[in-house]
N, C-alpha and C positions, 0 to 999 in steps of 0.2 A: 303705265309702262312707258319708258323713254322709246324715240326711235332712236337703230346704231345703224350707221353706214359701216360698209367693209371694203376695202381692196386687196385686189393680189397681183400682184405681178411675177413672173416667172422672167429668166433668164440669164445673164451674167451681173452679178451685183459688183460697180466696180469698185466700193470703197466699203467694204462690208463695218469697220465701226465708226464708220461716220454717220451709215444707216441706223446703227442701234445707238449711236449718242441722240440723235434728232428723235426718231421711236421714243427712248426711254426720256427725253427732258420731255417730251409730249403727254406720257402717261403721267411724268412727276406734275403735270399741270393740271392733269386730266381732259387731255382733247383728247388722249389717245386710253382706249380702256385695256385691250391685249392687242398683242403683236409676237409675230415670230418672225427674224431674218436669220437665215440657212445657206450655209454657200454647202454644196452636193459637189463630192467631186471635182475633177479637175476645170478650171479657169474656163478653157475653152471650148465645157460643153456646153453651156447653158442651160443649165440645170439649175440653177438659185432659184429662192422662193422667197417673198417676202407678202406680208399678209398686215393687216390691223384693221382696228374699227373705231369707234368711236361715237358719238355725237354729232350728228350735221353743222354744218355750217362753215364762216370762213375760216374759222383755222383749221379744222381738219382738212381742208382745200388746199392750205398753207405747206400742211405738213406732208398729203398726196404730192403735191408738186415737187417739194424738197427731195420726197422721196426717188419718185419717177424719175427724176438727172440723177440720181447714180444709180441706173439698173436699166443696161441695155436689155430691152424686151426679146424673147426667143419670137420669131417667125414660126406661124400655125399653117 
């Protein structure tokens, strides 16, 4: 059995298909295996969610980081 990493981030996603262009050319490559980006509601609640996983290593680091700049995180 592989290992998969997962991430999630919650909060304002600011460019919702630029999120799911990068996401899905990642799955078309296979760094990335599922993923779901969500914008909930209005803009300024911070309520988005965006989620994936995949395979270790750097390009899924590649593709975390592309992600994380556009999705201001909600404050816990």
């Amino acid at each position: 059995m592989s290992r998969i990493v997962g991430y999630r981030y919650e909060g304002t996603i600011v460019d919702l298909p630029r999120v799911e262009a990068i996401l899905h050319r990642a799955q078309e490559a296979k760094i990335v295996t599922q993923y779901v980006a969500k914008q909930y509601g209005r803009r300024d609640e911070g309520v988005d969610c965006v989620w994936f996983n995949g395979p270790p290593g750097r390009d899924l680091r590649k593709v975390r980081d592309a992600v994380r700049a556009l999705v201001q995180e909600r404050r816990r």
